[in-house]
C-alpha atoms as one frame of an Amber mdcrd trajectory, in Angstrom:
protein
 -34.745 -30.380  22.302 -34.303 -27.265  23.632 -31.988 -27.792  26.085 -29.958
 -29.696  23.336 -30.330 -26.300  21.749 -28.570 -23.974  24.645 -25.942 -26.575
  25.273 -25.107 -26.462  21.519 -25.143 -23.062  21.422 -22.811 -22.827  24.719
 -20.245 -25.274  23.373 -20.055 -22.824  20.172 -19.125 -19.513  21.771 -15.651
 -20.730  22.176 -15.279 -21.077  18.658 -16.727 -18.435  18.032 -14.273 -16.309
  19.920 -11.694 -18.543  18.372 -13.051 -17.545  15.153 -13.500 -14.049  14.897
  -9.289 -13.691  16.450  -8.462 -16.244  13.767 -10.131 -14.121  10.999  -8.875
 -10.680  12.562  -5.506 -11.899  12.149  -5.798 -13.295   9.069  -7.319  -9.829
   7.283  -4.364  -7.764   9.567  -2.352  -9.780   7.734  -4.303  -8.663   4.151
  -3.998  -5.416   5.291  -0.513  -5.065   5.625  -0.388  -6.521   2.230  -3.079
  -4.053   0.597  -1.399  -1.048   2.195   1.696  -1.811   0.670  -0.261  -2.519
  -2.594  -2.169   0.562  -2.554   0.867   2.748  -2.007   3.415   0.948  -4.260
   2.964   3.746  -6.852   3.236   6.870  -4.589   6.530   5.139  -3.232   7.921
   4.535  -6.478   7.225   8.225  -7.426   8.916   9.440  -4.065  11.973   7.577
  -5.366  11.740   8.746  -8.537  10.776  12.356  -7.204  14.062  12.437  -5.667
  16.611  12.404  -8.554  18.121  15.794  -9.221  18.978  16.962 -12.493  21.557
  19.771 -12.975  21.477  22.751 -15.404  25.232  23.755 -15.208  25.852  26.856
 -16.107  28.183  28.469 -18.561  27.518  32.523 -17.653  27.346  33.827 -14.569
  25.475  36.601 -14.921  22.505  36.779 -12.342  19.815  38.626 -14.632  20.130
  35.528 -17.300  20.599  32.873 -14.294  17.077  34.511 -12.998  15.535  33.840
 -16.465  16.773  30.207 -16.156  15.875  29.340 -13.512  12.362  30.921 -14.021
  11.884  29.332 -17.674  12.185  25.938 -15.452   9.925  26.762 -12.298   6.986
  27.494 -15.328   7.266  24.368 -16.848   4.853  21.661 -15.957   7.910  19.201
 -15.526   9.905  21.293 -12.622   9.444  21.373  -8.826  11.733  22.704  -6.009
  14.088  24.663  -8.765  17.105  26.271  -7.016  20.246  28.429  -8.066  23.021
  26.292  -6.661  26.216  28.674  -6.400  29.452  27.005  -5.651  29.112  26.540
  -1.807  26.270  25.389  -1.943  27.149  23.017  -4.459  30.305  21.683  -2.206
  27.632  21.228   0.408  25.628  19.464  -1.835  28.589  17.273  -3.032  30.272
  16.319   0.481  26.484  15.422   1.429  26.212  12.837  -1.480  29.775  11.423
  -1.418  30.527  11.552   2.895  33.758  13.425   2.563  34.742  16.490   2.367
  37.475  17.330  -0.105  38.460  21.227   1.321  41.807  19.813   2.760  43.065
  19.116  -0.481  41.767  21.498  -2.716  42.137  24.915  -1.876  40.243  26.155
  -5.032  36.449  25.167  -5.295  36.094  23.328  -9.030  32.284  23.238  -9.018
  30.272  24.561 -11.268  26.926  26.706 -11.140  24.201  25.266 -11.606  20.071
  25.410 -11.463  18.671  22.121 -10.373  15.558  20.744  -9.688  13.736  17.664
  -9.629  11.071  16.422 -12.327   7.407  15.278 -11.607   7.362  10.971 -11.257
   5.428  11.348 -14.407   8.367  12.802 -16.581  11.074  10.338 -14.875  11.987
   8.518 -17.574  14.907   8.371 -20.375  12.439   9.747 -23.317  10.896  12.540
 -20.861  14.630  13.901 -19.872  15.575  13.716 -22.937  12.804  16.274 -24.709
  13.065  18.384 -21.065  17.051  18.357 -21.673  16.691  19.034 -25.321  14.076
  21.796 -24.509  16.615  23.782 -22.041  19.756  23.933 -24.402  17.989  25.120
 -27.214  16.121  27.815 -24.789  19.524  28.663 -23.461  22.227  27.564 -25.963
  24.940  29.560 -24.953  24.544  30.470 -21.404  24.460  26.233 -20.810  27.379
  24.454 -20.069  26.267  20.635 -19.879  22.304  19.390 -18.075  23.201  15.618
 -15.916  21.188  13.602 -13.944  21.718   9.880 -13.352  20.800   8.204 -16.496
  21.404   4.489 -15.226  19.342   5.351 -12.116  16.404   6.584 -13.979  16.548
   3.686 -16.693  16.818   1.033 -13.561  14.265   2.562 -11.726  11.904   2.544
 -14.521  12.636  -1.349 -15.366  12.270  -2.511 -11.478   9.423  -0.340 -10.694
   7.441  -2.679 -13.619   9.062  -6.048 -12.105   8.480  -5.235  -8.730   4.657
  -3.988  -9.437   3.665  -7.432 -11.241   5.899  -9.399  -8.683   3.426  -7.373
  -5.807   0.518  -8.161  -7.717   1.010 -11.558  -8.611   1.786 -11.930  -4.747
  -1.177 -10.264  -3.486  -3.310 -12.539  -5.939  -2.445 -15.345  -4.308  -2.173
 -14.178  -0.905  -5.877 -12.899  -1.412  -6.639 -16.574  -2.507  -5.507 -17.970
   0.801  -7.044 -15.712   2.742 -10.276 -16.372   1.505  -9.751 -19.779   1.709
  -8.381 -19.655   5.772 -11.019 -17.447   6.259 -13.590 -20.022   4.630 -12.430
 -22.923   6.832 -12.098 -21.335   9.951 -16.290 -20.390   9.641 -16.844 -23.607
   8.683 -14.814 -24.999  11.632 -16.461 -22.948  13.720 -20.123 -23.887  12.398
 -19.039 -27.529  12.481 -20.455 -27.407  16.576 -23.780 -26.179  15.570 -24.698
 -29.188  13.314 -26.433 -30.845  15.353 -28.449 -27.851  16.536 -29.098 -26.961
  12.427 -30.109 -30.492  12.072 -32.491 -30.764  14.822 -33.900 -27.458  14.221
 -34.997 -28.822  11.015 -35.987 -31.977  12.153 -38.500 -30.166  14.313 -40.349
 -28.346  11.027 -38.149 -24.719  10.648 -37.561 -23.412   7.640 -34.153 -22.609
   5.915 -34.147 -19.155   6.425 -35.662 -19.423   9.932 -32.463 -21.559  11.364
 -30.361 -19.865   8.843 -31.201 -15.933  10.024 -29.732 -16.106  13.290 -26.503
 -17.643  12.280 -26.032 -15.340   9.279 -26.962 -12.122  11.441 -24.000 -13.875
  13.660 -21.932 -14.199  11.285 -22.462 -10.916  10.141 -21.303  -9.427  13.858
 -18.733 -11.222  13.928 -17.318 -10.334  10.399 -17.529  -6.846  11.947 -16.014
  -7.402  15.092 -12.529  -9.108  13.281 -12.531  -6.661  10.576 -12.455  -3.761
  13.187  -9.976  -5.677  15.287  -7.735  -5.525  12.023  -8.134  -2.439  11.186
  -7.176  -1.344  14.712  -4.040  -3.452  14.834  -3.296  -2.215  11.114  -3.745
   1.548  12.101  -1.484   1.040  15.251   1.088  -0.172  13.312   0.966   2.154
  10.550   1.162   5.080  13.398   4.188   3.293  14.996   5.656   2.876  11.201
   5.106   6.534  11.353   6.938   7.389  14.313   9.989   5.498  13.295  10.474
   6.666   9.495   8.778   9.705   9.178   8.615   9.628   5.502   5.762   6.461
   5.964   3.676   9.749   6.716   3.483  11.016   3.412   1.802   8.177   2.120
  -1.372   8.415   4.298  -4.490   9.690   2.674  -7.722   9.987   3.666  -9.255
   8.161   0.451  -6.624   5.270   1.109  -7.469   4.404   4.109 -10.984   4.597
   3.321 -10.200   2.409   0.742  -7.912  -0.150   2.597 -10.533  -0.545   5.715
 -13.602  -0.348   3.516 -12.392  -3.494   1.232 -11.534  -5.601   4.954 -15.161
  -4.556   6.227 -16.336  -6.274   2.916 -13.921  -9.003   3.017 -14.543 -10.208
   6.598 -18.299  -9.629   6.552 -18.611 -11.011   3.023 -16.362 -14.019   3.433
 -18.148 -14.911   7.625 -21.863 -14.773   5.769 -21.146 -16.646   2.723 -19.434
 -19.572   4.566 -21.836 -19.596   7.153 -24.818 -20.199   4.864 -22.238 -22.759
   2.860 -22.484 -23.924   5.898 -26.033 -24.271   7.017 -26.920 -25.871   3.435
 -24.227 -28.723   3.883 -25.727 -29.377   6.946 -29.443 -29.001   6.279 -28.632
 -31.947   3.295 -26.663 -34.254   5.159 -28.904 -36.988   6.843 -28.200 -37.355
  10.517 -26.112 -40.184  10.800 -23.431 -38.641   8.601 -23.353 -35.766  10.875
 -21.248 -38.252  13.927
């Protein structure tokens, strides 16, 4: 019996090894996924961050341009708030547009302006319309006009809310069949140790005496791919990093934590339960339906 035992237990390490790759890629694969997921919202307020609404100015007077442009900076609403004067402001515009239009105007028809650009939270059409509202009657007659792209802002707003329930619907389902690959490749792999389950309770052990070493096993090995997956998935975030250096503002310290906690508990939780799905299938088939 015993030496039905060993060889049973030899002809599993291969699947085994088989096993714990198969699972590692599978929760890489969830990783990539839940990273995406988790930063979905600080990317959509990086786009939104980005929009720049301009104050343009009527006076040019610097003392009442100072007062501007320091009503704004106090405002909960404002970051990065600038005077733009009008070189600055053909820089600015031959940025934007890729051309630069000093060969055939000799005189520089931009405006003044202050701009700056509003929190993600106050990106939207009913937000920038109070903040607008707020300014002109603040500064009635020293503002000419206040513009920022209103079809952006709406659009942004209206595929921000598609593309979040598109993303979560897919990561629903993508969670679904990873539990599920995960699920059959245990079982796959516990389908060589049948015979060994079998026999060990054919001899008199007890459930959770042939079922203890195989969920401590499991347990390892749940470990070992979730680790392996969190190594690939940090790599490749760090390479991400290196090639569009704006990936970099998305890391944080309780996101990650996050992200590799939830595959520890996936691959450990998903290897055990399976495995002792497992063991009981097993332990209640009779021995002939085992061939």
């Amino acid at each position: 019996m015993a030496g039905n035992g060993s060889g049973s237990l030899k002809r599993s390490k291969p699947n085994y090894i088989y096993s714990v790759i198969g699972v590692a890629i599978v929760l890489f694969i969830m990783g990539i996924m839940g990273w995406l997921f988790l930063n979905l919202q600080t990317i959509g307020d990086n786009f939104k961050e980005d929009i720049r609404i301009s104050v343009y100015l009527r006076t040019s007077d610097k003392n009442t341009i100072g007062k501007i442009q320091q009503y704004i900076a106090g405002q909960d609403y404002a970051k990065n708030v600038e005077y733009v004067n009008k070189d600055k402001a053909k820089v600015i515009w031959n940025k934007e547009n890729n051309e630069d239009w000093a060969k055939i105007l000799d005189v520089n028809p931009l405006p003044e302006s202050v701009d700056f650009f509003a929190k993600a939270d106050y990106v939207n059409v009913d937000s920038l319309t109070k903040i607008n509202a707020a300014i002109e009657s603040q500064f009635k007659n020293e503002i000419a006009d206040i513009q920022y792209p209103k079809s952006l802002v709406t659009n942004l707003n209206e595929r921000a809310t598609k593309i979040g329930l598109i993303f979560l619907v897919m990561s629903i389902i993508l969670c679904i069949i990873v539990i599920i690959s995960i699920d059959n490749t245990i079982r796959l792999a516990m389908f060589s140790n049948r015979f060994l389950i079998k026999t060990m309770q054919m001899v008199g052990a007890t459930r959770n005496f042939i079922s203890k070493p195989l969920l401590v096993r499991a347990l390892l090995n749940g470990l070992i791919s979730a680790f392996i997956a969190i190594f690939l998935l940090f790599g490749l975030i760090e390479w991400a990093g290196t090639q569009f250096p704006q990936i970099r503002t998305l890391q944080g310290i309780s996101t990650s934590i996050m992200l590799f906690g939830g595959l520890i508990v996936l691959g450990v939780g998903i290897s055990v339960l399976s495995t002792y799905r497992s063991v009981l299938k097993y332990l209640k088939m009779k021995l002939d339906e085992l061939y």
